[in-house]
Residue frames as qw, qx, qy, qz and C-alpha x, y, z in Angstrom:
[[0.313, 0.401, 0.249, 0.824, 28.94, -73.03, 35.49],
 [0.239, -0.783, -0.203, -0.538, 26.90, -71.41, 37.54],
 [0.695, -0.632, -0.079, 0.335, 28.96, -71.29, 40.40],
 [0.565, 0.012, 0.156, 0.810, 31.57, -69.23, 37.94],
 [0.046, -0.727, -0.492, -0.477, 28.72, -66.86, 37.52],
 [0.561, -0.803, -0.173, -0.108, 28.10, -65.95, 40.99],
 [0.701, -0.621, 0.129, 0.326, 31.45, -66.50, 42.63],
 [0.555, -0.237, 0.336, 0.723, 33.46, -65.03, 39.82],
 [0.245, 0.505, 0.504, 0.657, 31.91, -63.52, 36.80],
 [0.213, -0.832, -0.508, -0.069, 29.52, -61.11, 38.99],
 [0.496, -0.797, 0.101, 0.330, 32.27, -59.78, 40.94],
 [0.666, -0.381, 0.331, 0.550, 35.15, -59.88, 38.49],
 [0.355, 0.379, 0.574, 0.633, 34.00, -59.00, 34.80],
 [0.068, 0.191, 0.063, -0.977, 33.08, -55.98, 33.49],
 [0.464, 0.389, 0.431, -0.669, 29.77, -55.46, 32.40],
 [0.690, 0.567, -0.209, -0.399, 30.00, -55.64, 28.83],
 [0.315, 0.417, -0.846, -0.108, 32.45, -58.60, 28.73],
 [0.303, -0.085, 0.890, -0.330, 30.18, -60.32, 31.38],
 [0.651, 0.413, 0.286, -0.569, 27.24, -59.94, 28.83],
 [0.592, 0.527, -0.505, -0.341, 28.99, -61.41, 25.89],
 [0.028, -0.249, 0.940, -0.233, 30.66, -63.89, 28.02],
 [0.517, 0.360, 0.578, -0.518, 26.54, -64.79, 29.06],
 [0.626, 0.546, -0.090, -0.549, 25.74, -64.81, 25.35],
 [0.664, 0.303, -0.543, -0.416, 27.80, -67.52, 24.43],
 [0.034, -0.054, 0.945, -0.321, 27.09, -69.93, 27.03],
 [0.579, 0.370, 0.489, -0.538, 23.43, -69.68, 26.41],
 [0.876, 0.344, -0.046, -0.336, 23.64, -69.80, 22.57],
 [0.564, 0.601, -0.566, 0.028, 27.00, -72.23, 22.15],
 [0.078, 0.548, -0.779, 0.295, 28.40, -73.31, 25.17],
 [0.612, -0.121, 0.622, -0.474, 25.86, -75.16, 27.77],
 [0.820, 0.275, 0.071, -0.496, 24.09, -76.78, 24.87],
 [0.646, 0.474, -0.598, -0.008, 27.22, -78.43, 24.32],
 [0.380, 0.424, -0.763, 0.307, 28.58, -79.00, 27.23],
 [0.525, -0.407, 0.160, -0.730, 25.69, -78.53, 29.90],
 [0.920, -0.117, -0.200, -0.317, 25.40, -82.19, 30.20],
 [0.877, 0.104, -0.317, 0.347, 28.68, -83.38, 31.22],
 [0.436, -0.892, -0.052, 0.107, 30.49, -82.59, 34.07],
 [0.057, 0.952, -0.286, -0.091, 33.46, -80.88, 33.98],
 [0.614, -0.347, 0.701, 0.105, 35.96, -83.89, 35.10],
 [0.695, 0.196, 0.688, 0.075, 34.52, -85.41, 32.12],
 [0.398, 0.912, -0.053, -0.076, 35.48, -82.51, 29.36],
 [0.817, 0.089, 0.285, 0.493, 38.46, -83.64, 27.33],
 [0.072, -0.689, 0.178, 0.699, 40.89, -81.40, 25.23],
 [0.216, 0.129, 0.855, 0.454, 39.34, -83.40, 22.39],
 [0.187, 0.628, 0.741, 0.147, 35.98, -82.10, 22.64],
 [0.237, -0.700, -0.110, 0.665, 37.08, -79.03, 23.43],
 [0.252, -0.385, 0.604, 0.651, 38.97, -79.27, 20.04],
 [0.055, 0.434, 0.727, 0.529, 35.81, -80.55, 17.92],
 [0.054, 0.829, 0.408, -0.379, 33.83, -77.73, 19.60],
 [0.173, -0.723, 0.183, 0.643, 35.63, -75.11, 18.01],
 [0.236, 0.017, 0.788, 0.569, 36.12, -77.13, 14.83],
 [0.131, 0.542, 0.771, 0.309, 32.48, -77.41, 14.36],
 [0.024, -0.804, -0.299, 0.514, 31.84, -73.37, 14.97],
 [0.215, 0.711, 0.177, -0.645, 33.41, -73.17, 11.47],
 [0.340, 0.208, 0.869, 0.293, 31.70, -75.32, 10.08],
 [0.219, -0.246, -0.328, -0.885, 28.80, -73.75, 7.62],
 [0.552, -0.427, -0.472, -0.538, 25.73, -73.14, 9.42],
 [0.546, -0.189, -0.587, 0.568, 27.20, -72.80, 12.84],
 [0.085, -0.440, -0.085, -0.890, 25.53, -69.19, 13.12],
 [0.087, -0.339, -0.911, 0.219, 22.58, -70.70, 14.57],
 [0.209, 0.546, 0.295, -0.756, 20.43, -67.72, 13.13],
 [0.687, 0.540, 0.476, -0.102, 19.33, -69.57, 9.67],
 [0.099, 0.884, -0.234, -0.392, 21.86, -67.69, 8.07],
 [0.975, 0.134, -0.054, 0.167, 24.52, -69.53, 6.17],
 [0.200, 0.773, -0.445, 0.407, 28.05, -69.37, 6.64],
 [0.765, -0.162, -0.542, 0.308, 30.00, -69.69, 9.62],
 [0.388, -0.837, -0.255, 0.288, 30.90, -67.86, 12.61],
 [0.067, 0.928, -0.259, 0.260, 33.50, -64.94, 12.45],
 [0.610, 0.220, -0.552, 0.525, 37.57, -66.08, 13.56],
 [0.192, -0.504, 0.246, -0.806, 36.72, -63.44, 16.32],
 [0.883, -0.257, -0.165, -0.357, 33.28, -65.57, 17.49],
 [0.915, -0.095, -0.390, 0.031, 35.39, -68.66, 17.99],
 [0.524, 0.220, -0.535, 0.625, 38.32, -67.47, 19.73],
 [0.369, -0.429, 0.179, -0.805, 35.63, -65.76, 22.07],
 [0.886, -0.292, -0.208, -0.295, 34.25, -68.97, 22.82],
 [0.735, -0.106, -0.414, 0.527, 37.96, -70.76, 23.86],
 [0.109, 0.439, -0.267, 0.851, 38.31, -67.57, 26.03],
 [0.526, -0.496, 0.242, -0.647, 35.24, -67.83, 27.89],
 [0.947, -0.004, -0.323, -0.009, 35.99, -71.78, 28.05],
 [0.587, 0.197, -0.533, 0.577, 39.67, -71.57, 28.95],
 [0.011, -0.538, 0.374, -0.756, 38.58, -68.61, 31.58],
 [0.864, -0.323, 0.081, -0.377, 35.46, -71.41, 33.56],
 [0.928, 0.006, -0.311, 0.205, 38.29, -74.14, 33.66],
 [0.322, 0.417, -0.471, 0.707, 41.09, -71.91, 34.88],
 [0.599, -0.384, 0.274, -0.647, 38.32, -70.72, 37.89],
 [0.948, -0.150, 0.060, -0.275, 37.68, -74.73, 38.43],
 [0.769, 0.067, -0.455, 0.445, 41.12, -75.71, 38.82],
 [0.137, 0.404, -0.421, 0.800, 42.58, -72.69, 40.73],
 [0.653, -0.269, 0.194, -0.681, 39.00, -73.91, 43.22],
 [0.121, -0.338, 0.929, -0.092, 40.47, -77.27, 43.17],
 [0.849, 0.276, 0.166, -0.419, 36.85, -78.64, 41.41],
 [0.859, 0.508, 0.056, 0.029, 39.10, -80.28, 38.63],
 [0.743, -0.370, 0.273, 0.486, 43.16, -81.04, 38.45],
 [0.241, -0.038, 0.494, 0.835, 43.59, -79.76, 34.76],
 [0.348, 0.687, -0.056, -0.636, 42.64, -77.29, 32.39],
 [0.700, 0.067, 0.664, 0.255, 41.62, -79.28, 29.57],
 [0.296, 0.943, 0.130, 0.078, 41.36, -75.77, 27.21],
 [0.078, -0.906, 0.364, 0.200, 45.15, -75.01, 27.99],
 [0.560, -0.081, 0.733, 0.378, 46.44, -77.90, 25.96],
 [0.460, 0.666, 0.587, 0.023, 43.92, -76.58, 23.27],
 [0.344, -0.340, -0.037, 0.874, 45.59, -73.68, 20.98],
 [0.313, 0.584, 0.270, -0.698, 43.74, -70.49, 20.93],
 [0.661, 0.447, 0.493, 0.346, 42.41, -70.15, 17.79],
 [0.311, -0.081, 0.283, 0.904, 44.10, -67.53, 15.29],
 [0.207, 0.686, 0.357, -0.600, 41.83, -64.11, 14.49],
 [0.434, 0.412, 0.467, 0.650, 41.63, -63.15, 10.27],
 [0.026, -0.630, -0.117, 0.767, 41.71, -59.60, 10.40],
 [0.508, 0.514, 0.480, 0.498, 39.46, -58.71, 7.56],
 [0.432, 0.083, 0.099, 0.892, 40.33, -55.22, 5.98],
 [0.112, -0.503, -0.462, 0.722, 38.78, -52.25, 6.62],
 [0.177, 0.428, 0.496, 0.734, 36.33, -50.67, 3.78],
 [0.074, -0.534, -0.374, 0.755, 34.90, -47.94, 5.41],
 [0.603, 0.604, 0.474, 0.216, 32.49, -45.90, 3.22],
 [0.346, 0.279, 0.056, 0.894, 34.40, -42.98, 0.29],
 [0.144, 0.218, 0.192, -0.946, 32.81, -39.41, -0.14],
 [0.492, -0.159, -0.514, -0.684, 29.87, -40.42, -2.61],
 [0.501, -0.355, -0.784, -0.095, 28.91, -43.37, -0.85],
 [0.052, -0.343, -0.533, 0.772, 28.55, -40.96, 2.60],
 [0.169, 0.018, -0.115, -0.979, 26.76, -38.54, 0.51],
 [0.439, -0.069, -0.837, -0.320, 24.43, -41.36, -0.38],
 [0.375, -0.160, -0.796, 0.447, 24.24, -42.12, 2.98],
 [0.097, 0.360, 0.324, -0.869, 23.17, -38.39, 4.39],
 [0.430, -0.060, -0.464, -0.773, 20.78, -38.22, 1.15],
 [0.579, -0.378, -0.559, -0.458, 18.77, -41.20, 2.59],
 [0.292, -0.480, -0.643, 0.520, 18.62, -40.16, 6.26],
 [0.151, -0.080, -0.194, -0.966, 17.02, -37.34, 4.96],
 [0.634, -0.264, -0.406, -0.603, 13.87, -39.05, 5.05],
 [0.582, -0.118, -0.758, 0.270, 14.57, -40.87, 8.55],
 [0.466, -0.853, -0.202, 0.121, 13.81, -39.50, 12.66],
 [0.140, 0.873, -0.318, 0.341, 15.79, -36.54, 13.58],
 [0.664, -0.605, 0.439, 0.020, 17.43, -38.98, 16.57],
 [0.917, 0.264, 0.245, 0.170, 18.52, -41.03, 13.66],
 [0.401, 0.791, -0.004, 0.462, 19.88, -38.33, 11.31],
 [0.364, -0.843, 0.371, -0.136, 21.63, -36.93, 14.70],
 [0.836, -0.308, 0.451, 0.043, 23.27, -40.07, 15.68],
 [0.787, 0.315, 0.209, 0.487, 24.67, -40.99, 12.38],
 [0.315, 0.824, -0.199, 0.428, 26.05, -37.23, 11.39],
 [0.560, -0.736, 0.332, -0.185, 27.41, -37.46, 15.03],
 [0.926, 0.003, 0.346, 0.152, 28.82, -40.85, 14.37],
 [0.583, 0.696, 0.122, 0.400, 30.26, -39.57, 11.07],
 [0.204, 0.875, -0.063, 0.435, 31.71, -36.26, 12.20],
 [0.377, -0.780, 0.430, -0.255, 33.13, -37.10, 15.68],
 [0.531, 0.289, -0.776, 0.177, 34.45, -40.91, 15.24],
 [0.599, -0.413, 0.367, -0.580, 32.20, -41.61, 18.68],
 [0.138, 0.002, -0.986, -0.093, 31.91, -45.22, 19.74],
 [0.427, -0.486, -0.644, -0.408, 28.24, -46.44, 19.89],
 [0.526, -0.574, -0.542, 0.316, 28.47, -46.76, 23.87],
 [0.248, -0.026, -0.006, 0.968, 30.04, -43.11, 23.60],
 [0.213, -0.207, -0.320, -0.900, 27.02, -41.52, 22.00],
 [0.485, -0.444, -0.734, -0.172, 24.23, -43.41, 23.92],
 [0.639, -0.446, -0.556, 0.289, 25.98, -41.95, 26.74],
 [0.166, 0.235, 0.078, 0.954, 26.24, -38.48, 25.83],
 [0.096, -0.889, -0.420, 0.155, 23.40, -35.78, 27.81],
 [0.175, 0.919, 0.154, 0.319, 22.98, -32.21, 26.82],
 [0.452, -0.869, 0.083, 0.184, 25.27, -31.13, 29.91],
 [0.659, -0.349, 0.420, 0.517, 28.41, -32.66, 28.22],
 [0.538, 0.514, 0.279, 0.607, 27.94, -30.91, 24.81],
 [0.338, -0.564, -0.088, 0.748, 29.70, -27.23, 25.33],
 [0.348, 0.876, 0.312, -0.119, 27.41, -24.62, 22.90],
 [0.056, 0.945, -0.213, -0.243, 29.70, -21.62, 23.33],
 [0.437, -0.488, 0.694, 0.298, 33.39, -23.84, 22.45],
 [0.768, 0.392, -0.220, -0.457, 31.70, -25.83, 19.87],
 [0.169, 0.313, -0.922, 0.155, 32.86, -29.45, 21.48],
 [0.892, -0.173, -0.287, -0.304, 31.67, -32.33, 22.54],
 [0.252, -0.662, 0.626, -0.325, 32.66, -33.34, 26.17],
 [0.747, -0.025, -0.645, -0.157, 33.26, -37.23, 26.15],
 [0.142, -0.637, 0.561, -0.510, 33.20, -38.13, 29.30],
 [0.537, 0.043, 0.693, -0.479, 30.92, -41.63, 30.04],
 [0.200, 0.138, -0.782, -0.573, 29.79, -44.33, 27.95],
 [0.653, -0.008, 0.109, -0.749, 26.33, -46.32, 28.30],
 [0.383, 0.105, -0.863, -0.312, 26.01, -50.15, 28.70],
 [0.796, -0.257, -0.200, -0.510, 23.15, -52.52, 29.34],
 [0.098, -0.454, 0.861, -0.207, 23.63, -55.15, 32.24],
 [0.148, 0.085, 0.942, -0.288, 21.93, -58.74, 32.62],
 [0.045, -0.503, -0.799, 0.327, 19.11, -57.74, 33.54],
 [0.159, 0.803, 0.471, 0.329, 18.29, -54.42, 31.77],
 [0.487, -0.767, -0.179, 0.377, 19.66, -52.30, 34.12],
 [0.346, 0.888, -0.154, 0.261, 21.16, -48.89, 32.86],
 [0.599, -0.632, 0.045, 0.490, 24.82, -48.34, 33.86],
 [0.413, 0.842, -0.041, 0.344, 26.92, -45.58, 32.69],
 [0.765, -0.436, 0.070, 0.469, 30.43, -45.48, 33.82],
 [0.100, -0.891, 0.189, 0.400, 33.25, -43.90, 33.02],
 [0.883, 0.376, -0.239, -0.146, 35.24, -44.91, 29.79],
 [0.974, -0.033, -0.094, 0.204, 38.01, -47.20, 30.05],
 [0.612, -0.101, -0.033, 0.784, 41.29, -44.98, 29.58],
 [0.018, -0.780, -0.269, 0.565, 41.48, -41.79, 30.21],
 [0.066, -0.146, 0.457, 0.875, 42.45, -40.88, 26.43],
 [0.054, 0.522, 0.816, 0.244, 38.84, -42.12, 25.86],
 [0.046, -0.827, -0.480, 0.289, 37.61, -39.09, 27.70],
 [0.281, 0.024, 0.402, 0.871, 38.33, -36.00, 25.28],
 [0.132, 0.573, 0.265, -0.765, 37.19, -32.94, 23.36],
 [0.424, 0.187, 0.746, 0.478, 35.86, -33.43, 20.17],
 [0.039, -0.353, 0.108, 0.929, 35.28, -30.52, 18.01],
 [0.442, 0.469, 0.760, 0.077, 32.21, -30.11, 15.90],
 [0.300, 0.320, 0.595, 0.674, 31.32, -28.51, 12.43],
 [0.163, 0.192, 0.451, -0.856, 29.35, -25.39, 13.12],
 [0.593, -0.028, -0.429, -0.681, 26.82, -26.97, 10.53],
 [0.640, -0.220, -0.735, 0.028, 26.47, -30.04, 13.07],
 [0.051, -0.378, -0.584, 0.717, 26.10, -27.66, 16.17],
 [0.330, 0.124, -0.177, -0.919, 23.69, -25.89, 14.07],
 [0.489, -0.072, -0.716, -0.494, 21.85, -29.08, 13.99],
 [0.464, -0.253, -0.795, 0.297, 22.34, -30.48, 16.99],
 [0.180, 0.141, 0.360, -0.904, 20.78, -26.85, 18.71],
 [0.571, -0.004, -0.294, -0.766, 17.71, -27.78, 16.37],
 [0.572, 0.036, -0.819, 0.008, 17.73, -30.77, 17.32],
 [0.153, -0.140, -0.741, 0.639, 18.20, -30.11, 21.13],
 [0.375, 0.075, 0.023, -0.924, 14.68, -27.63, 20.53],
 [0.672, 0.036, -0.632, -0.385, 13.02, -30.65, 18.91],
 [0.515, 0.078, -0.783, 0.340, 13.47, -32.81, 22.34],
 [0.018, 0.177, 0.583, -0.793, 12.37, -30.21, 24.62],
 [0.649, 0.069, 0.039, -0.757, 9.00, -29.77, 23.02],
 [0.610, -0.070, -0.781, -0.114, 9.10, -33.86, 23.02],
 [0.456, -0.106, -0.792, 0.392, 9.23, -33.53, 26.64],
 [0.316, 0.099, 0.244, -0.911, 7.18, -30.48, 27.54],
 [0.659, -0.035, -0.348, -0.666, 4.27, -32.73, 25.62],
 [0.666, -0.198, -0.716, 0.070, 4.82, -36.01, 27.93],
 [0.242, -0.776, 0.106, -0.573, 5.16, -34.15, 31.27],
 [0.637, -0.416, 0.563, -0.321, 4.77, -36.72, 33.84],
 [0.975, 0.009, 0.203, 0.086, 5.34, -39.66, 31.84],
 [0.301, 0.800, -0.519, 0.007, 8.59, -38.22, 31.12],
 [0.999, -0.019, -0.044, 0.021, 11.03, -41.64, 31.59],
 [0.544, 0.659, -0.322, 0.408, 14.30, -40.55, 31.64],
 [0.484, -0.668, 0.425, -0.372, 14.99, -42.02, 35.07],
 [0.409, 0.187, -0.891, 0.063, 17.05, -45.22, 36.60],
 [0.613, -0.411, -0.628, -0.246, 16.05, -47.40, 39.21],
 [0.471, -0.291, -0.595, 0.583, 17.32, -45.53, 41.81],
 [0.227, -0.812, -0.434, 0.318, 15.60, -42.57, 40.86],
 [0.434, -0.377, 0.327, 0.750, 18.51, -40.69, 39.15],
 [0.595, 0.718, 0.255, -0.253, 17.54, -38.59, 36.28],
 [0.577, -0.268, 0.451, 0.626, 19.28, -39.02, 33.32],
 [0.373, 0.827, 0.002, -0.421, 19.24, -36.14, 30.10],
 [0.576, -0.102, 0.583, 0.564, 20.68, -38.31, 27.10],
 [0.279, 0.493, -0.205, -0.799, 20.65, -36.98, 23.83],
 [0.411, 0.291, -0.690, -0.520, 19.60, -40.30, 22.42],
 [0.283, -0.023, 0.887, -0.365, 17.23, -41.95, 24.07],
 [0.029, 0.558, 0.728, 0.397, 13.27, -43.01, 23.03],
 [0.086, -0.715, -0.218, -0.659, 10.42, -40.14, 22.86],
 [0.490, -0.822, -0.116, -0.267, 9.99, -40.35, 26.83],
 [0.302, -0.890, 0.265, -0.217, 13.32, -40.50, 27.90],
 [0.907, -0.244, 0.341, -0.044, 14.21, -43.80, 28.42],
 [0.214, -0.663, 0.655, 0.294, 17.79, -45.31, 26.99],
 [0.866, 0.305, -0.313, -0.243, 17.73, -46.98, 23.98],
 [0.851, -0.283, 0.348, 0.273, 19.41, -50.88, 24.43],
 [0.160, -0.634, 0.551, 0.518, 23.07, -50.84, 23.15],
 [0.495, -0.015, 0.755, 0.430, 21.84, -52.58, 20.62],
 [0.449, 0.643, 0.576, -0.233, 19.50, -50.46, 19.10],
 [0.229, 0.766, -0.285, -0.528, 21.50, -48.39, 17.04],
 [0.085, -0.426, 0.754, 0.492, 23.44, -51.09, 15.21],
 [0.348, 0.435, 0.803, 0.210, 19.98, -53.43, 14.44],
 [0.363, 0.849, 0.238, -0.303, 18.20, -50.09, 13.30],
 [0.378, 0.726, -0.459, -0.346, 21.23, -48.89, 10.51],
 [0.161, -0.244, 0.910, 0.295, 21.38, -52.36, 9.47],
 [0.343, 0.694, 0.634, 0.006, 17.56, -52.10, 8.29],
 [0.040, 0.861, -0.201, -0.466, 18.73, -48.80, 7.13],
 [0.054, 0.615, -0.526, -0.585, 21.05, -49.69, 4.84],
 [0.212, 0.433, 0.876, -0.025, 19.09, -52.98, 3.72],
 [0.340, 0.688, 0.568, -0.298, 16.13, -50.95, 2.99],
 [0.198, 0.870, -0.121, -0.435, 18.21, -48.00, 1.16],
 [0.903, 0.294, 0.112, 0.292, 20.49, -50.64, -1.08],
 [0.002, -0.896, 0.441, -0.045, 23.57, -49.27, 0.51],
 [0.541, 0.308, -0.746, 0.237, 26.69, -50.99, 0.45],
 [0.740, -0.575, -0.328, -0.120, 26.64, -52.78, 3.96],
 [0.193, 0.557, -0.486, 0.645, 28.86, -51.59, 6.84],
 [0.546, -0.271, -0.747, 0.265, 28.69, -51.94, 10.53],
 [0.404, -0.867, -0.283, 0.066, 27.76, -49.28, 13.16],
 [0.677, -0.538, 0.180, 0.469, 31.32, -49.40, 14.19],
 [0.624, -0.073, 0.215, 0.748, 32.44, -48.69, 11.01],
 [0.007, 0.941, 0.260, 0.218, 30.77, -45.19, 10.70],
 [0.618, -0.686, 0.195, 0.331, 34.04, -44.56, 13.33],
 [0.512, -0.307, 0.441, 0.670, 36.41, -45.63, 10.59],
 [0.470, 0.593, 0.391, 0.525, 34.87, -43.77, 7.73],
 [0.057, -0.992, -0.081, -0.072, 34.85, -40.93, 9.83],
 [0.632, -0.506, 0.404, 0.426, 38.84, -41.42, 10.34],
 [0.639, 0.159, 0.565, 0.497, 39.33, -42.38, 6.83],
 [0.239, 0.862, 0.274, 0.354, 37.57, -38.91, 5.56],
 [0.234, -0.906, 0.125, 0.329, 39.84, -36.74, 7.96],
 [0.695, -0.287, 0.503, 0.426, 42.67, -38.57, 6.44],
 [0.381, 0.673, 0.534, 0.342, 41.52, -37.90, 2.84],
 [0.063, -0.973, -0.135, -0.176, 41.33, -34.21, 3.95],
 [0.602, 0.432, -0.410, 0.532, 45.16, -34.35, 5.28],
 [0.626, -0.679, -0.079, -0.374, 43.97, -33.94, 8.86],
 [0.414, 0.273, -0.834, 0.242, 47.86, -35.70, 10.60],
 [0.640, 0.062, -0.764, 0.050, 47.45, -38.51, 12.18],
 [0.187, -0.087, -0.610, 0.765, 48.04, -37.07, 15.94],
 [0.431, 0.083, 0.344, -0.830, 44.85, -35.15, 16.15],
 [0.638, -0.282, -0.409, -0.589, 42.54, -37.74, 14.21],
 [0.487, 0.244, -0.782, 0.303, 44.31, -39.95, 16.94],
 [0.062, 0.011, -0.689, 0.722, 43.38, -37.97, 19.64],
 [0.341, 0.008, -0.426, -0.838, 39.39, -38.02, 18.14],
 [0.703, 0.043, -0.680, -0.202, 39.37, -40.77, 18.22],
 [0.708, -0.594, 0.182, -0.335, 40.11, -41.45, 21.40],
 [0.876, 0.248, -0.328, 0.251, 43.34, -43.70, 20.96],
 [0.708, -0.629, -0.013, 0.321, 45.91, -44.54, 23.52],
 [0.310, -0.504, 0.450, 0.669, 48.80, -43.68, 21.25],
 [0.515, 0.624, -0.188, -0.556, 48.96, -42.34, 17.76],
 [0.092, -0.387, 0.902, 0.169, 50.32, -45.76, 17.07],
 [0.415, 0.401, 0.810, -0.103, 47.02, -47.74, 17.65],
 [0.483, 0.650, 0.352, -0.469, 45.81, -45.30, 14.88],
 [0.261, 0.631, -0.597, -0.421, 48.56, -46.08, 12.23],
 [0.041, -0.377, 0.925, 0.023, 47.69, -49.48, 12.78],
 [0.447, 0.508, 0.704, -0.213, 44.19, -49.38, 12.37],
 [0.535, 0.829, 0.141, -0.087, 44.42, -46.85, 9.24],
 [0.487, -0.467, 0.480, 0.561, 47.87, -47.39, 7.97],
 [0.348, 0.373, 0.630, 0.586, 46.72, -48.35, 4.42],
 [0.191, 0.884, 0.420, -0.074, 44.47, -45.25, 4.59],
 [0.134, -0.872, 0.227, 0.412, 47.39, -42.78, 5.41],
 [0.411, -0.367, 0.554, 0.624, 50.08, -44.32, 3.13],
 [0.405, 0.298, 0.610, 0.612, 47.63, -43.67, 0.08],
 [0.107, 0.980, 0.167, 0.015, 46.36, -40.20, 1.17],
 [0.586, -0.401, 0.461, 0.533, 50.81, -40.43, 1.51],
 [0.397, 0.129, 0.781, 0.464, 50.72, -41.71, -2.16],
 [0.182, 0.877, 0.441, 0.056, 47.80, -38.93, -2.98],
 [0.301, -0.859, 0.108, 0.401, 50.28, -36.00, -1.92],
 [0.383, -0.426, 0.605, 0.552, 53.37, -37.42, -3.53],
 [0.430, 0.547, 0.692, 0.193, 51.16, -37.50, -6.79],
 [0.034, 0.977, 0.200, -0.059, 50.29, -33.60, -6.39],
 [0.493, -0.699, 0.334, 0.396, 53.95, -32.98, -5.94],
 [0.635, 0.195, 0.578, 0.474, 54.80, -35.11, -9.05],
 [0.263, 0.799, 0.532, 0.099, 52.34, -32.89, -10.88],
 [0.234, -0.926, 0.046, 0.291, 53.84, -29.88, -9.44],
 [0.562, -0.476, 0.563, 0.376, 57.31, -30.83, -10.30],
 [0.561, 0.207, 0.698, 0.395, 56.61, -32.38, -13.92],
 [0.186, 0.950, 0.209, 0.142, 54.66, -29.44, -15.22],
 [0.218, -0.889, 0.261, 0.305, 58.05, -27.13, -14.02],
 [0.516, -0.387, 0.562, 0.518, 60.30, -29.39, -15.77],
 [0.524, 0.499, 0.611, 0.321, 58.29, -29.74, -18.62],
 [0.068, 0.980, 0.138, -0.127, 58.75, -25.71, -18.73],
 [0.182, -0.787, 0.509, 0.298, 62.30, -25.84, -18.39],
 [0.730, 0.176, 0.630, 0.198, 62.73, -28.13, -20.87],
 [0.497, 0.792, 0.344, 0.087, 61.54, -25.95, -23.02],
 [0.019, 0.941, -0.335, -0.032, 63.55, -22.75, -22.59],
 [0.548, -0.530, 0.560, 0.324, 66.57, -25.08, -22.74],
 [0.574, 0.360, 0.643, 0.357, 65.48, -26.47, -25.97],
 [0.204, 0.950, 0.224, 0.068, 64.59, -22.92, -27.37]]
């Protein structure tokens, strides 16, 4: 496996798929298979691996439960993708993972949170750091992804226009190493309009930063390793990039601590979709908010939202409509 590392993973994967890929071979994959050479990996064990990932208590973080449909079909992915390399390198004759069939994903449904439970939400980041309170109302109001906002600096946010220039996202490699790239499709990069009560924050906000950094001077931190300075709007006090994970373990002690309903990071994205919708906002611009390739991927991630803010309209209409007849009624009867 470590010859797929070097001679294929290093050079071929992206960063963030090579780090997940790396995550479950350290906690899931070696410990199973590490011992046995490849020749000697059946499409049987292949087949009780997977079984036994969801089984209860396959987490391997004391939790109970099992893994996520998602998890497991990640694992025959990064399985099927080291065997394909070791045949197509003539180590091994077959791919004993392509007799094996993929496993099947449970798309669970999207609750995203209403208007109360947001209010809730902004009521107890009231009492949290202003990087916090930024980040979420950001999160909320623009439908950013996590790597989106990490990777946001003062240069891309446009005062006079009142937008937010997406332009570059922020992941961690291996080894710690900042990289910030460009996103993935070019619908990803976009203008994303902002409340003039959230530029009103985010200018207090941006004031709040620069007297963080006029008080560190020289230990400002807000540099890579080549020396590059970088000017995120979310980083720690001296500069330095929070890890991509820090937002999602910090609002999951957040909402834990505040007895909110529980949500993901991610799905701060779809409540912020789910409230344009609500607000009759069509479809094409939350689309383009969002950053979606086609307004299609966004009927298909918030279909049920739209067809009952749909079903909210045709209600108002009823109303409209029933209240007239119930007038003419009268005067006919009269």
């Amino acid at each position: 496996m470590e010859e797929w590392r070097t001679k294929y993973a290093v050079k071929h994967l992206e960063h963030k798929t090579r780090y997940a890929y790396e995550s479950h071979l350290k906690k899931r994959i070696i410990p199973t298979f590490g011992h046995m050479k490849l020749e000697d990996i059946k499409p049987i064990h292949i087949v009780d691996f997977l079984e036994s990932l969801s089984q209860d208590g396959s987490r391997g973080d004391n939790k109970s439960g099992s893994l996520s449909s998602g998890t497991v079909q990640m694992n025959h992915r990064v399985l099927k993708n080291i065997f394909t390399r070791a045949v197509e390198w003539k180590v091994i004759k077959n791919n004993p993972v392509a007799s094996v069939q993929k496993p099947k994903v449970t798309s669970k449904e999207i609750v995203p949170y209403d208007e109360n439970e947001v209010a809730q939400l902004l009521q107890a980041l009231e009492k949290e750091p202003f990087h916090w309170r930024m980040m979420i109302t950001l999160a909320l109001t623009t439908g950013m992804r996590r790597g989106e906002l990490l990777g946001l600096e003062w240069k891309h946010i446009d005062w006079k226009a009142g937008h937010i220039d997406v332009m570059q996202t922020l992941v961690h490699a291996l080894k710690g190493e900042i990289i910030v790239k460009e996103p993935k499709t070019k619908n990803s990069r976009r203008k994303v309009a902002l409340p003039a009560s959230v530029l009103e924050e985010l200018r207090e906000y941006y004031t709040h930063r620069v007297k963080e950094r006029d008080k560190l001077g020289d230990a400002w931190n807000g540099r890579d390793r080549e020396g590059r300075e970088w000017n995120f709007v979310f980083s720690h006090a001296d500069g330095k990039p929070f890890h991509h994970e820090r937002p999602y373990l910090w609002f999951r002690q957040f909402i834990i601590k505040n007895g909110l309903r529980y949500i993901r990071f991610h799905d701060l994205r779809h409540t912020s979709a789910t409230l344009l919708i609500n607000q009759g906002v069509h479809a094409k611009i939350i689309s383009e908010r969002l950053g979606h390739g086609n307004i299609t991927t966004t009927m298909n991630i918030y279909g049920h939202a739209l067809r009952s803010a749909d079903q909210a309209a045709a209600d108002k209409l009823d109303s409209l409509f029933s209240t007239r007849k119930e007038k003419h009624g009268k005067k006919t009867l009269g």
